[in-house]
Every structure is written in C-alpha cells, then in structure tokens.
mmCIF file of the N, C-alpha and C atoms, coordinates in Angstrom:
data_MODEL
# 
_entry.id   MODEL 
# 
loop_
_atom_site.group_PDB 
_atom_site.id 
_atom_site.type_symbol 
_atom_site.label_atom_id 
_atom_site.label_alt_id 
_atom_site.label_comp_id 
_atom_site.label_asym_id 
_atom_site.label_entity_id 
_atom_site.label_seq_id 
_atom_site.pdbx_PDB_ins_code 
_atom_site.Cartn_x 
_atom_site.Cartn_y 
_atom_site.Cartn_z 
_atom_site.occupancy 
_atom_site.B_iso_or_equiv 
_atom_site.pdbx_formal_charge 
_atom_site.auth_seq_id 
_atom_site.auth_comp_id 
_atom_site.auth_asym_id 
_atom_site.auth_atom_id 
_atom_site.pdbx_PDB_model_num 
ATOM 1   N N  . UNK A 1 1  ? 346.313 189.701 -5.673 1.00 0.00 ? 1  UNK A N  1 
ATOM 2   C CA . UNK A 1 1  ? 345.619 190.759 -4.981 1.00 0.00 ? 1  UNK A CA 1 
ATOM 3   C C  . UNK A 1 1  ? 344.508 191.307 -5.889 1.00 0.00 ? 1  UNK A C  1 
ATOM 4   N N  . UNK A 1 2  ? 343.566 191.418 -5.456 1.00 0.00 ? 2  UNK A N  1 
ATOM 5   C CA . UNK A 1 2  ? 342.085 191.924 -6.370 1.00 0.00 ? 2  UNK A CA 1 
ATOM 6   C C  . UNK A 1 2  ? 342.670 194.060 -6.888 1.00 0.00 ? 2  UNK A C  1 
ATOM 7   N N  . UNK A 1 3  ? 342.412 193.980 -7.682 1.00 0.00 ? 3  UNK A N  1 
ATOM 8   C CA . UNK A 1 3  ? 342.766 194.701 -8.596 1.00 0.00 ? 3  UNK A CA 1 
ATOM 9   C C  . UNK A 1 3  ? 341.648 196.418 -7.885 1.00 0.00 ? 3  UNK A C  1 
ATOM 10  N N  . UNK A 1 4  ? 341.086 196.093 -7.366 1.00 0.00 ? 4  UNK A N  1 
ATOM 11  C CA . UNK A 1 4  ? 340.582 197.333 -6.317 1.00 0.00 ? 4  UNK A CA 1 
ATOM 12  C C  . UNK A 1 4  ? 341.149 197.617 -5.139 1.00 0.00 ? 4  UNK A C  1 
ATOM 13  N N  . UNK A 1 5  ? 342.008 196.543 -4.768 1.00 0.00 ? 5  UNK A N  1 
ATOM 14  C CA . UNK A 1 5  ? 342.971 197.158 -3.460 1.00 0.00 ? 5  UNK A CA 1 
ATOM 15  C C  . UNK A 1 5  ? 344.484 197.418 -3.782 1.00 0.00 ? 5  UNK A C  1 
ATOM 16  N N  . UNK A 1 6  ? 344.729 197.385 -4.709 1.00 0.00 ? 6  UNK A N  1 
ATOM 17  C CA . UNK A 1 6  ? 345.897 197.960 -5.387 1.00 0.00 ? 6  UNK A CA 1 
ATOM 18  C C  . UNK A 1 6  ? 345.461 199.437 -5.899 1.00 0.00 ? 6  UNK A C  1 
ATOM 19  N N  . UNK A 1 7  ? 344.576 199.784 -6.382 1.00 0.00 ? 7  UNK A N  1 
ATOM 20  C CA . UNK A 1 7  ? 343.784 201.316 -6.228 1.00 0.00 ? 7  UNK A CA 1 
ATOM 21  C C  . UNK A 1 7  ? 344.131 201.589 -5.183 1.00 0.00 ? 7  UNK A C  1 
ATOM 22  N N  . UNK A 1 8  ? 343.326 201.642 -3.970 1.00 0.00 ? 8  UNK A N  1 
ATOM 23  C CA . UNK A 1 8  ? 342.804 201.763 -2.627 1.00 0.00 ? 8  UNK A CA 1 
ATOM 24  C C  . UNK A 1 8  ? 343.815 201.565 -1.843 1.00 0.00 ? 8  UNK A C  1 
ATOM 25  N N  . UNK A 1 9  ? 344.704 200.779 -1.792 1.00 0.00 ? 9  UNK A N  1 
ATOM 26  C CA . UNK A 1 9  ? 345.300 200.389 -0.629 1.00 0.00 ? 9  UNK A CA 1 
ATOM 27  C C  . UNK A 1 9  ? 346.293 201.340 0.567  1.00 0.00 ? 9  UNK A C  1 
ATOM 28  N N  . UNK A 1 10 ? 346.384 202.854 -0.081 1.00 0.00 ? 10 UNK A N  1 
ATOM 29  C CA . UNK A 1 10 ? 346.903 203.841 0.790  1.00 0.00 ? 10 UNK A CA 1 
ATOM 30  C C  . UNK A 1 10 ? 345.395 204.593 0.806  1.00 0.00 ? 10 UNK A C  1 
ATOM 31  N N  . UNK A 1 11 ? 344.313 204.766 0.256  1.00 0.00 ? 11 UNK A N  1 
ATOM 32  C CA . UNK A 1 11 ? 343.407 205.603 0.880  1.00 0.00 ? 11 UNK A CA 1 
ATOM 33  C C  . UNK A 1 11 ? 342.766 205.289 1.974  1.00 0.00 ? 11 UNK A C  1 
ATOM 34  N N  . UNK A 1 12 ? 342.704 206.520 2.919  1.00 0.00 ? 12 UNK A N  1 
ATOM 35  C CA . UNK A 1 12 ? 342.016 205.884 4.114  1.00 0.00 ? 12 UNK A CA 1 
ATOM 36  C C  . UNK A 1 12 ? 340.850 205.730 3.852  1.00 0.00 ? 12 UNK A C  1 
ATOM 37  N N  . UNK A 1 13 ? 340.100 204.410 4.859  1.00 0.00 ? 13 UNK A N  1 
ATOM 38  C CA . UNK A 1 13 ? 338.668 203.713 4.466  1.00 0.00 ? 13 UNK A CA 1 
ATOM 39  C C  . UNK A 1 13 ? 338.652 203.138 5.892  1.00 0.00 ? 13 UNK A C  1 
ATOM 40  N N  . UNK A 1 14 ? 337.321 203.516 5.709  1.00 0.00 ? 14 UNK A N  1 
ATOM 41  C CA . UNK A 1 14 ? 336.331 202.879 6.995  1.00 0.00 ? 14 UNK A CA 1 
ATOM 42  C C  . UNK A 1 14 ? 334.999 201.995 6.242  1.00 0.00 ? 14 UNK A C  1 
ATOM 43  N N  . UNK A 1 15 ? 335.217 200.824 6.570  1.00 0.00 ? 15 UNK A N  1 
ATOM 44  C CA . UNK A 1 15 ? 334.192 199.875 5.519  1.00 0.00 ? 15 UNK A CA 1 
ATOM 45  C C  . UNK A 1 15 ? 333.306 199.418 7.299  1.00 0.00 ? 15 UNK A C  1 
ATOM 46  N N  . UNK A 1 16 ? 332.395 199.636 6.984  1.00 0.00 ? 16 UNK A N  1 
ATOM 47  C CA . UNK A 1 16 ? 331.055 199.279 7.732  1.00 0.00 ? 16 UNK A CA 1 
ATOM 48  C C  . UNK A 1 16 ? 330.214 198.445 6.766  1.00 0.00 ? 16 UNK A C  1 
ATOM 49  N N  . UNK A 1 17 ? 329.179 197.334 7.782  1.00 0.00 ? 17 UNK A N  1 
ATOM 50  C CA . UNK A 1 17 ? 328.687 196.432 7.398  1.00 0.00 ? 17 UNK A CA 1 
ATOM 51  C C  . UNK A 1 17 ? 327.935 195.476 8.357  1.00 0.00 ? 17 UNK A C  1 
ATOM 52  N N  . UNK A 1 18 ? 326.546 195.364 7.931  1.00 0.00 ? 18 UNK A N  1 
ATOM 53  C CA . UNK A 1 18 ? 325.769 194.958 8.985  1.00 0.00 ? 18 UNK A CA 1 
ATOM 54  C C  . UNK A 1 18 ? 326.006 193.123 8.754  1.00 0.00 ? 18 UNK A C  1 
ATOM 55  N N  . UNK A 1 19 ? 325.869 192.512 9.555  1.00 0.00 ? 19 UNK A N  1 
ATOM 56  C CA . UNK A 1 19 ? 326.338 190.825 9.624  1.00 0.00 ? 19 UNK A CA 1 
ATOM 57  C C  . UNK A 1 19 ? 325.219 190.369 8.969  1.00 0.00 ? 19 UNK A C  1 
ATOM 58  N N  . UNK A 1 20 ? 323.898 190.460 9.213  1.00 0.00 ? 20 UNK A N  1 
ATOM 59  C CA . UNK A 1 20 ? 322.250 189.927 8.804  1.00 0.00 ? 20 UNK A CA 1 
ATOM 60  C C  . UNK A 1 20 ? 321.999 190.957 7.679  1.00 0.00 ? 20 UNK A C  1 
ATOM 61  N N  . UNK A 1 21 ? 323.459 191.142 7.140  1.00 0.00 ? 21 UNK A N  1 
ATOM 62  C CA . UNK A 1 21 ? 322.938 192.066 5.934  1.00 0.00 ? 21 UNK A CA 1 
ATOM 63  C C  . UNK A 1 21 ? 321.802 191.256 4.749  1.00 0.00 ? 21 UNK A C  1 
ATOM 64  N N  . UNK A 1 22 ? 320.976 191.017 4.335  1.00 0.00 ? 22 UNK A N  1 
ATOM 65  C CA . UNK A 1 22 ? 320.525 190.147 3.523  1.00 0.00 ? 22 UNK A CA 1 
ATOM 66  C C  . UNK A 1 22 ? 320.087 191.053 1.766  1.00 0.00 ? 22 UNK A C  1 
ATOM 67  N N  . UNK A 1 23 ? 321.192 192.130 1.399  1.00 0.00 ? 23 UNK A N  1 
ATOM 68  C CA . UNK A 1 23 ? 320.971 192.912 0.418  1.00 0.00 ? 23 UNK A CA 1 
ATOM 69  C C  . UNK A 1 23 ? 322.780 192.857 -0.193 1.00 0.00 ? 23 UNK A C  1 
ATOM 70  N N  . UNK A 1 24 ? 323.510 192.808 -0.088 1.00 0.00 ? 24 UNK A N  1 
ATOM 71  C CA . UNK A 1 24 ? 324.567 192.763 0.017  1.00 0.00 ? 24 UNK A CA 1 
ATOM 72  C C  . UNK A 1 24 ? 325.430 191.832 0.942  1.00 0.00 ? 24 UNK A C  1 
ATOM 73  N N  . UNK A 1 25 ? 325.975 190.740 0.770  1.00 0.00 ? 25 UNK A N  1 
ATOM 74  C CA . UNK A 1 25 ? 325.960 189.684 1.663  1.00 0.00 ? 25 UNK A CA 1 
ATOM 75  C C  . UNK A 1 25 ? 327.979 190.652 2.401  1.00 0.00 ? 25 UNK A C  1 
ATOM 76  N N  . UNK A 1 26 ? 327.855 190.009 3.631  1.00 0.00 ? 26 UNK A N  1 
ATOM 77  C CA . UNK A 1 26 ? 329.146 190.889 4.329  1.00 0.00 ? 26 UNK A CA 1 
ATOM 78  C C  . UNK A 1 26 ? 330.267 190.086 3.883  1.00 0.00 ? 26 UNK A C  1 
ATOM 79  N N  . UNK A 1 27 ? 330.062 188.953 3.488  1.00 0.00 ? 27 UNK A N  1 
ATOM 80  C CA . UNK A 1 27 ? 331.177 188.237 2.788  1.00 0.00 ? 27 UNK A CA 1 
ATOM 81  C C  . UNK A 1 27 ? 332.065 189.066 2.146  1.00 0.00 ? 27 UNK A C  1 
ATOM 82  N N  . UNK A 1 28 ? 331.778 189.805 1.460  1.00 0.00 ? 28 UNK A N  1 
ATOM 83  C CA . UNK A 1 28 ? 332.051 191.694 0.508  1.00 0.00 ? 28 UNK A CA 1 
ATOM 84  C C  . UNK A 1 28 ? 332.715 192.304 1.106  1.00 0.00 ? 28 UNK A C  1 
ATOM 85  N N  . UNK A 1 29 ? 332.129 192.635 2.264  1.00 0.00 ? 29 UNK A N  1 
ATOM 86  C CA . UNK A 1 29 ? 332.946 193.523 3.195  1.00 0.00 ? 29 UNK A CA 1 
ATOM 87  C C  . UNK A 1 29 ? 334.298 192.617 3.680  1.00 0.00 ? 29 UNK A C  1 
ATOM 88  N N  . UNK A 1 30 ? 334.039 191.699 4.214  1.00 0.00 ? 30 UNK A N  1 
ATOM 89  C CA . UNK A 1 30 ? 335.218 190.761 4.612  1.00 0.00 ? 30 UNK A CA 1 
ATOM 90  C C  . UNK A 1 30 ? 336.111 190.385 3.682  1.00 0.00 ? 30 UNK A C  1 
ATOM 91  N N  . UNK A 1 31 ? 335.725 190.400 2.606  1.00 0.00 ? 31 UNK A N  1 
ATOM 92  C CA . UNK A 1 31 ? 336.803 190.153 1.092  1.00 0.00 ? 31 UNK A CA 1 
ATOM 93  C C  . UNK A 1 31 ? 337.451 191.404 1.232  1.00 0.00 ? 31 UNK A C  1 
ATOM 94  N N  . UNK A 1 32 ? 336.800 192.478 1.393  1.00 0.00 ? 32 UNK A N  1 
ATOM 95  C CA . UNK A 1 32 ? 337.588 193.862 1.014  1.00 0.00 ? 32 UNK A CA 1 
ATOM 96  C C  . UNK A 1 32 ? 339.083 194.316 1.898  1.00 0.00 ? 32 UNK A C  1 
ATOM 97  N N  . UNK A 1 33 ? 338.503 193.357 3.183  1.00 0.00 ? 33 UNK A N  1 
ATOM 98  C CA . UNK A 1 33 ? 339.013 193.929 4.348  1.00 0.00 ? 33 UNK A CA 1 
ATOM 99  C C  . UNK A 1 33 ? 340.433 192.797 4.456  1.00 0.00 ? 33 UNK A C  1 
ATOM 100 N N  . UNK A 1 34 ? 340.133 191.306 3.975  1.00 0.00 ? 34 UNK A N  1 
ATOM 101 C CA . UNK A 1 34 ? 340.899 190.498 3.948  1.00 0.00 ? 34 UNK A CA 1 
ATOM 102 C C  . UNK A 1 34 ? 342.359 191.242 2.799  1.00 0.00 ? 34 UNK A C  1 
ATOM 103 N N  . UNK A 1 35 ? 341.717 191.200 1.903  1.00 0.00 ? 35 UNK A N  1 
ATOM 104 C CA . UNK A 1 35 ? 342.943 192.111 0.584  1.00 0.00 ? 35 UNK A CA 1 
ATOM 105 C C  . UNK A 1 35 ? 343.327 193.324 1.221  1.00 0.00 ? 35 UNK A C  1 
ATOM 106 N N  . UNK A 1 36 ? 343.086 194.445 2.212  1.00 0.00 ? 36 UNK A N  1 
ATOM 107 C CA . UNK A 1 36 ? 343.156 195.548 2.329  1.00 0.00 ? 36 UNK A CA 1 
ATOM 108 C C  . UNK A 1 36 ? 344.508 195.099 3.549  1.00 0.00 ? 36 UNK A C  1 
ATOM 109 N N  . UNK A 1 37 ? 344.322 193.646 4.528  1.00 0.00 ? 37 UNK A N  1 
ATOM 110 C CA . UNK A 1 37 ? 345.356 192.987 5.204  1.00 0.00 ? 37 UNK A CA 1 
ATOM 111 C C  . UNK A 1 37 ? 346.507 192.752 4.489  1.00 0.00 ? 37 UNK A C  1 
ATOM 112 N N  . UNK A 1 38 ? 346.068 191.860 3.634  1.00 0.00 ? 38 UNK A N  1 
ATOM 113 C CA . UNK A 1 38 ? 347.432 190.966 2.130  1.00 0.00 ? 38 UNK A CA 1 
ATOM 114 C C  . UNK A 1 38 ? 347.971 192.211 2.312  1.00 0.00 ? 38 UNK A C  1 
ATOM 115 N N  . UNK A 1 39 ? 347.572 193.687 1.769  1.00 0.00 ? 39 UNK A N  1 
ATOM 116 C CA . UNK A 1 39 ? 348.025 194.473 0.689  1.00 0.00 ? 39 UNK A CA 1 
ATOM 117 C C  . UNK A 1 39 ? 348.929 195.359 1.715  1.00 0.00 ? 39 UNK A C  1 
ATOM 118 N N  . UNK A 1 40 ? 348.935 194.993 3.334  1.00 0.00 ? 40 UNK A N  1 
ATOM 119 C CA . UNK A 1 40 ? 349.955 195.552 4.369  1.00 0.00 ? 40 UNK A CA 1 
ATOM 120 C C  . UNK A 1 40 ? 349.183 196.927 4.758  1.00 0.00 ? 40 UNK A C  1 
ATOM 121 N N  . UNK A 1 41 ? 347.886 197.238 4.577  1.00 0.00 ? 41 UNK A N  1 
ATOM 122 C CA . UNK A 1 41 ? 347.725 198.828 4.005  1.00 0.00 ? 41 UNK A CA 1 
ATOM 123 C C  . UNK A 1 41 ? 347.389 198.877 6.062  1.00 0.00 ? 41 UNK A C  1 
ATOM 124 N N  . UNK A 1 42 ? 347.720 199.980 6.050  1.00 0.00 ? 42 UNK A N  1 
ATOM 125 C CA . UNK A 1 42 ? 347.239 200.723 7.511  1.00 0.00 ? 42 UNK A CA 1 
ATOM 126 C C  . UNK A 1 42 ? 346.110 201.864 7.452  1.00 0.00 ? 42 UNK A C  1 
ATOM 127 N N  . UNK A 1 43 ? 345.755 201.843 6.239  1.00 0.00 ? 43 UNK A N  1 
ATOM 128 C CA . UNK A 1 43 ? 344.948 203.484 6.535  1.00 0.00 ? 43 UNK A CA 1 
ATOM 129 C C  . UNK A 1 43 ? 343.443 202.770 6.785  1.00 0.00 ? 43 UNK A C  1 
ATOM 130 N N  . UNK A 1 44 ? 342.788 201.557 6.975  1.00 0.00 ? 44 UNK A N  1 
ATOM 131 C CA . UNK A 1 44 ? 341.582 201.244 6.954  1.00 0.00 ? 44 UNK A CA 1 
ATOM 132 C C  . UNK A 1 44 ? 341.139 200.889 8.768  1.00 0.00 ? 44 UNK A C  1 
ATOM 133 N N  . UNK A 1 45 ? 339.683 200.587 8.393  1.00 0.00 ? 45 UNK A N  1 
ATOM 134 C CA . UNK A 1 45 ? 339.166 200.324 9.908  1.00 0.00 ? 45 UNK A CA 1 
ATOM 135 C C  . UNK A 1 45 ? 338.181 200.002 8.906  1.00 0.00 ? 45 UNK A C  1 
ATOM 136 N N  . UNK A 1 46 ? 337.527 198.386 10.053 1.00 0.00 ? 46 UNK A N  1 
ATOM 137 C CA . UNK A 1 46 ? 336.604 197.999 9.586  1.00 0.00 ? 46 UNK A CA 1 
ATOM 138 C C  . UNK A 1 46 ? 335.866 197.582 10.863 1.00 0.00 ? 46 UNK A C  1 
ATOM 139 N N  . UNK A 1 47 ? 334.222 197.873 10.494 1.00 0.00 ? 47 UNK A N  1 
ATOM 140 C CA . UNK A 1 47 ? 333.277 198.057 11.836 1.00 0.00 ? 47 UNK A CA 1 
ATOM 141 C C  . UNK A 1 47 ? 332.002 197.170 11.561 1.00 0.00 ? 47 UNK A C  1 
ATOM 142 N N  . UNK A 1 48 ? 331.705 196.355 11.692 1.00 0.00 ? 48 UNK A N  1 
ATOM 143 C CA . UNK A 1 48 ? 330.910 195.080 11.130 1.00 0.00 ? 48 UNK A CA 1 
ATOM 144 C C  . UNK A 1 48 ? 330.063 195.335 12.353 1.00 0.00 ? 48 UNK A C  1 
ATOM 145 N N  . UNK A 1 49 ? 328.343 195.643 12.601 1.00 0.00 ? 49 UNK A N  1 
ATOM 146 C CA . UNK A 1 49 ? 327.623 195.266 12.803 1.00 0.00 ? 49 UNK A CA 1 
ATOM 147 C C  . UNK A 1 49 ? 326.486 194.281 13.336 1.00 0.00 ? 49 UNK A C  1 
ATOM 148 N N  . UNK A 1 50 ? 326.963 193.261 14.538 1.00 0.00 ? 50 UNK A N  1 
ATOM 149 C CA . UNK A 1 50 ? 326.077 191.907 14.196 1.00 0.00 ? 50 UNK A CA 1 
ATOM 150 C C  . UNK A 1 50 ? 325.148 191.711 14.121 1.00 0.00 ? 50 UNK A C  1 
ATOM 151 N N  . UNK A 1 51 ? 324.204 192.503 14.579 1.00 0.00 ? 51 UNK A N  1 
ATOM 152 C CA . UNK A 1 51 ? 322.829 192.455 14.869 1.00 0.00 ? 51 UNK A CA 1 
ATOM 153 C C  . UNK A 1 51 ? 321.721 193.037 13.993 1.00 0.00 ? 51 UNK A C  1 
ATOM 154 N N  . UNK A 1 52 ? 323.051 193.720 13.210 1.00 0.00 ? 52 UNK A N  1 
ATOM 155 C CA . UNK A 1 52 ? 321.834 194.700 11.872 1.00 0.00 ? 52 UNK A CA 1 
ATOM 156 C C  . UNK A 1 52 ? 322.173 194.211 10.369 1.00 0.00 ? 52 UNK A C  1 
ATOM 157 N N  . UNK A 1 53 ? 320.928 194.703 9.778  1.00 0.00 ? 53 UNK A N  1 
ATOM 158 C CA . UNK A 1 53 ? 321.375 194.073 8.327  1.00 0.00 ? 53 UNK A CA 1 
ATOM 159 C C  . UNK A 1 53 ? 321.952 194.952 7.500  1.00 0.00 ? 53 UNK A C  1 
ATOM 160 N N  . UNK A 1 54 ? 321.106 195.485 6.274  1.00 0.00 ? 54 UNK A N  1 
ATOM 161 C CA . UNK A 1 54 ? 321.364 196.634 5.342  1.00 0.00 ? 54 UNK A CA 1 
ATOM 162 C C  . UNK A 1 54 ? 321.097 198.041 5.704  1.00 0.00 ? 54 UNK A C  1 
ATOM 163 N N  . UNK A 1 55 ? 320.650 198.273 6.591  1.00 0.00 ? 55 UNK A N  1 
ATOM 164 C CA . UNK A 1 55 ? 320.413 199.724 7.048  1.00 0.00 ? 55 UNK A CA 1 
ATOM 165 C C  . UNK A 1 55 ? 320.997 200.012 8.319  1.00 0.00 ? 55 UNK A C  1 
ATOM 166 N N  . UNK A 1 56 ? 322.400 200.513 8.106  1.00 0.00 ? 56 UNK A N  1 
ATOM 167 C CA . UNK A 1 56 ? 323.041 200.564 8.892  1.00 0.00 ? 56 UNK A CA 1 
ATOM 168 C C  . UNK A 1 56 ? 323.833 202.165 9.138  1.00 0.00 ? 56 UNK A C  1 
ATOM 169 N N  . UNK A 1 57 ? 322.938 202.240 8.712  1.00 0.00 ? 57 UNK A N  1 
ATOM 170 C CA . UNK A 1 57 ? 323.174 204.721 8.565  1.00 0.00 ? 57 UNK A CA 1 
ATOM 171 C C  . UNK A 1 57 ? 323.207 204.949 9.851  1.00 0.00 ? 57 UNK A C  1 
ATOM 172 N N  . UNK A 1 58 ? 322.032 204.414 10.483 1.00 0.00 ? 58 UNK A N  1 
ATOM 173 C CA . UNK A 1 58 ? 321.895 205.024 11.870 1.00 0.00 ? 58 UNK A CA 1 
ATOM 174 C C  . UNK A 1 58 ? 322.950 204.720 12.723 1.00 0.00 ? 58 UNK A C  1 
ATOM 175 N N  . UNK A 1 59 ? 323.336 203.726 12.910 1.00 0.00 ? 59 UNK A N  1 
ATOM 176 C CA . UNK A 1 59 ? 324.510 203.185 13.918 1.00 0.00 ? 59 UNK A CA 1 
ATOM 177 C C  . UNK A 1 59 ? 325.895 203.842 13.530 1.00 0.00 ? 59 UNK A C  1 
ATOM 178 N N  . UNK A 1 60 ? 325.538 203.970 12.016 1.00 0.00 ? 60 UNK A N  1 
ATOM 179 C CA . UNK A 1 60 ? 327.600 204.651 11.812 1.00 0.00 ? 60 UNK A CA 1 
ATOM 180 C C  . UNK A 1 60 ? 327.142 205.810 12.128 1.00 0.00 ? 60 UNK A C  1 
ATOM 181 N N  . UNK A 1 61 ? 325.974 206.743 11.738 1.00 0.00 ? 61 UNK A N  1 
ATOM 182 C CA . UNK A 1 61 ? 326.296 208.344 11.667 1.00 0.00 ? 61 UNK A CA 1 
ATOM 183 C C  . UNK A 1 61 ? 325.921 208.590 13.585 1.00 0.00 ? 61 UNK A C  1 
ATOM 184 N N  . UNK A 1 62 ? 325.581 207.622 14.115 1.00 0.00 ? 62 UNK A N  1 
ATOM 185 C CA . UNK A 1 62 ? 325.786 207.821 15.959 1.00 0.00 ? 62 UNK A CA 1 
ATOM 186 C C  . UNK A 1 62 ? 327.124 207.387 16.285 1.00 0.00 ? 62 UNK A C  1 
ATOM 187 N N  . UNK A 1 63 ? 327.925 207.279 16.018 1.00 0.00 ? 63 UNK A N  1 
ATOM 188 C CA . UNK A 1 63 ? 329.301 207.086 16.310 1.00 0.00 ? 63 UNK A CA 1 
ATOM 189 C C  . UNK A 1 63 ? 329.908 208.222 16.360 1.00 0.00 ? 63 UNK A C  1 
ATOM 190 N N  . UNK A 1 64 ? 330.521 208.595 17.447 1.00 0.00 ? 64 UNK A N  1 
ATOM 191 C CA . UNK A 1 64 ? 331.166 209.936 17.836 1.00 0.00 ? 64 UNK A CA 1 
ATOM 192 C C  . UNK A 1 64 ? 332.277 210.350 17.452 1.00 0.00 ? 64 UNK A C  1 
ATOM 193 N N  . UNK A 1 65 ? 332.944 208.903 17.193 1.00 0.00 ? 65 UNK A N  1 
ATOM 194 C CA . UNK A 1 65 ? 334.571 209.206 16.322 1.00 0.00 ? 65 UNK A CA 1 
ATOM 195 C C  . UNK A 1 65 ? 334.885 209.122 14.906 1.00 0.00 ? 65 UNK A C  1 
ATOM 196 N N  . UNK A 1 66 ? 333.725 209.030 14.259 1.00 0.00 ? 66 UNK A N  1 
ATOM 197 C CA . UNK A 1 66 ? 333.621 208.864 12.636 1.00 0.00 ? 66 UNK A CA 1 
ATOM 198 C C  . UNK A 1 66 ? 333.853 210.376 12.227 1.00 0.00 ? 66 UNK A C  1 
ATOM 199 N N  . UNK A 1 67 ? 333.213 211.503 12.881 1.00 0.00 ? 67 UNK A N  1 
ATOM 200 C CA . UNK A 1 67 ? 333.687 212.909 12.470 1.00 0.00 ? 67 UNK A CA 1 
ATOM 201 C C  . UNK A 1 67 ? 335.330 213.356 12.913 1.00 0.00 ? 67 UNK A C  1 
ATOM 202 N N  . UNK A 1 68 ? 335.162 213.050 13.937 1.00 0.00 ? 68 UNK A N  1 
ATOM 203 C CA . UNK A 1 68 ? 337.007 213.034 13.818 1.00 0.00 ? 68 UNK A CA 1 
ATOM 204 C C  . UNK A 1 68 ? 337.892 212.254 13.236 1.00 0.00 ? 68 UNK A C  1 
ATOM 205 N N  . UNK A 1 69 ? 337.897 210.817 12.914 1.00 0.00 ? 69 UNK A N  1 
ATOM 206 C CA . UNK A 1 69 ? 338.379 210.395 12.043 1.00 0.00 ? 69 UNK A CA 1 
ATOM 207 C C  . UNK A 1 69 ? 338.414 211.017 10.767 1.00 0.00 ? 69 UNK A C  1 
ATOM 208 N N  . UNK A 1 70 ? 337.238 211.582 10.371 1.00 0.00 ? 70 UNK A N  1 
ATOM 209 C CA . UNK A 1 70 ? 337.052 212.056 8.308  1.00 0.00 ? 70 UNK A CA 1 
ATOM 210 C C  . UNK A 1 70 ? 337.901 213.437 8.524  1.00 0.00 ? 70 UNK A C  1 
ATOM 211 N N  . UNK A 1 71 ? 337.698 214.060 9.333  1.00 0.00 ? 71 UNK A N  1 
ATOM 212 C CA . UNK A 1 71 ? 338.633 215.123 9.113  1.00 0.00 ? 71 UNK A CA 1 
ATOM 213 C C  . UNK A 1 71 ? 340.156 215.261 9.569  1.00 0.00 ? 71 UNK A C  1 
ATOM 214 N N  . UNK A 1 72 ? 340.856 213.743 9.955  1.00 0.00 ? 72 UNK A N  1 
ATOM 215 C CA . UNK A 1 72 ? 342.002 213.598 10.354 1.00 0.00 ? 72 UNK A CA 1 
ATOM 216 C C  . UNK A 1 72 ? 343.039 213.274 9.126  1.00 0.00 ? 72 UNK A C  1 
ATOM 217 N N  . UNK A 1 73 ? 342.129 213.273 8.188  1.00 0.00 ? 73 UNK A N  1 
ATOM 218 C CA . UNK A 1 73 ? 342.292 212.034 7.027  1.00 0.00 ? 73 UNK A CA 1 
ATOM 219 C C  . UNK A 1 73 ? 343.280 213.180 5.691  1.00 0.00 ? 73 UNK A C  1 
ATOM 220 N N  . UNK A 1 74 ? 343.697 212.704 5.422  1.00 0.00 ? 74 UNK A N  1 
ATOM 221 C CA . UNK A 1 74 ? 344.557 213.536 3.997  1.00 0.00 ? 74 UNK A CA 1 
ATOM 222 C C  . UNK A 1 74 ? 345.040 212.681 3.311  1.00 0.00 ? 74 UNK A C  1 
ATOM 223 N N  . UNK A 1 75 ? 344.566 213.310 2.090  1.00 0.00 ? 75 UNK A N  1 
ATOM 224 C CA . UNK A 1 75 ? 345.402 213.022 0.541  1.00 0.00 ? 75 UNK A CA 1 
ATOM 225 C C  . UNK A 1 75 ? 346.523 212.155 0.997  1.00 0.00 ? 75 UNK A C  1 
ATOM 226 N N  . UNK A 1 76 ? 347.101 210.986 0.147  1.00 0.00 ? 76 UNK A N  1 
ATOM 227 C CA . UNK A 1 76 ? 348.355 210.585 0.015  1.00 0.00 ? 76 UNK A CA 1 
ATOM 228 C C  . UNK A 1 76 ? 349.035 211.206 -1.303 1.00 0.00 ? 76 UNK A C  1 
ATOM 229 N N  . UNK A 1 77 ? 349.897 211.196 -1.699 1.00 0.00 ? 77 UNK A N  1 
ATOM 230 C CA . UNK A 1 77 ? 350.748 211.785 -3.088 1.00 0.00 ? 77 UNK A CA 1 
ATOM 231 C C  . UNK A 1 77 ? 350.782 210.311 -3.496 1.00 0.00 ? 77 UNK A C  1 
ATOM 232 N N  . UNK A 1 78 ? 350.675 210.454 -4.784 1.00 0.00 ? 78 UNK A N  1 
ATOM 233 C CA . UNK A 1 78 ? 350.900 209.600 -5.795 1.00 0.00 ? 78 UNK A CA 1 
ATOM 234 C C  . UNK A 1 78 ? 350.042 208.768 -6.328 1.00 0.00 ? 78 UNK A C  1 
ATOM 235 N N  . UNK A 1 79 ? 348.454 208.906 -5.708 1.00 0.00 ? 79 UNK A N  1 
ATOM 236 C CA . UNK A 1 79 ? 347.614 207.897 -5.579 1.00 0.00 ? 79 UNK A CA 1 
ATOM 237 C C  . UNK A 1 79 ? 347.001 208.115 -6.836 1.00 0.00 ? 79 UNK A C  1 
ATOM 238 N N  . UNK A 1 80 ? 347.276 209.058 -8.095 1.00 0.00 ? 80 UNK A N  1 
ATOM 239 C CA . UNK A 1 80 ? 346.427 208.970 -9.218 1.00 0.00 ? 80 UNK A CA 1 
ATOM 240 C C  . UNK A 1 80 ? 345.254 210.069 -8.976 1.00 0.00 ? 80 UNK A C  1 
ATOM 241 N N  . UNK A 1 81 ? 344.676 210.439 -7.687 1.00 0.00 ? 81 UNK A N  1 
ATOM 242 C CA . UNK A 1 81 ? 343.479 211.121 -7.107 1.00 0.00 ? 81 UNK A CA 1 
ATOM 243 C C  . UNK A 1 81 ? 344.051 212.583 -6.673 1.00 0.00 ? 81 UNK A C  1 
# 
C-alpha cells in the first residue's frame, strides 16, 4: 500500500480530476483512488471530469453538494491530526 494512504485512509477526501488533464496526468488521481479501494477506506469520493483538463475550479465549486458534504465531515480520533 503506498505509504500516503495509510496517512489518509480514514480522512474524508473528495479527489477531483479533469481526464484531458495535460498538467498533471489523472493516472494520479486514479492511483490515489485505486489505494484509497485496497486500503477498504469509505470516507472518499472521487469525481473525474471527461471533458476538462487542468482547470477544473469551475465545475467542482458549481456543484451543489460539495458544501454539504465539507461541512458533514469530522475529525476521526487517532489520525495523528
């Protein structure tokens, strides 16, 4: 298991990522999201993009359930944080 999802793997995360990203390839995102599976974790959501590349602000911050999600969200105990 990659040594950042053993960190991570109870914090909740929402990983977004445009497909024609050509600045950051989404392969990244899909690695993150693949280990964040292995690692059994439930607190993530992942929202991949197809049509956009690296500038992808506009499409997450128009999403209506991203503000209710961030404030649904709490601390786990034990996480070091």
């Amino acid at each position: 298991m990659m040594p950042i999802i053993e960190r991570y793997e109870r914090t909740p995360i929402w990983v977004f990522h445009g497909a024609k990203d050509d600045v950051v390839p989404v392969s990244f995102a899909r690695a993150i999201v693949d280990g964040l599976k292995i690692a059994d974790s439930t607190s993530f959501h992942y929202t991949e993009f197809p049509d956009v590349g690296h500038e992808i602000w506009e499409q997450v911050s128009e999403m209506p359930e991203l503000s209710d999600w961030i404030f649904r969200q709490q601390r786990f105990e034990n996480t070091g944080y």
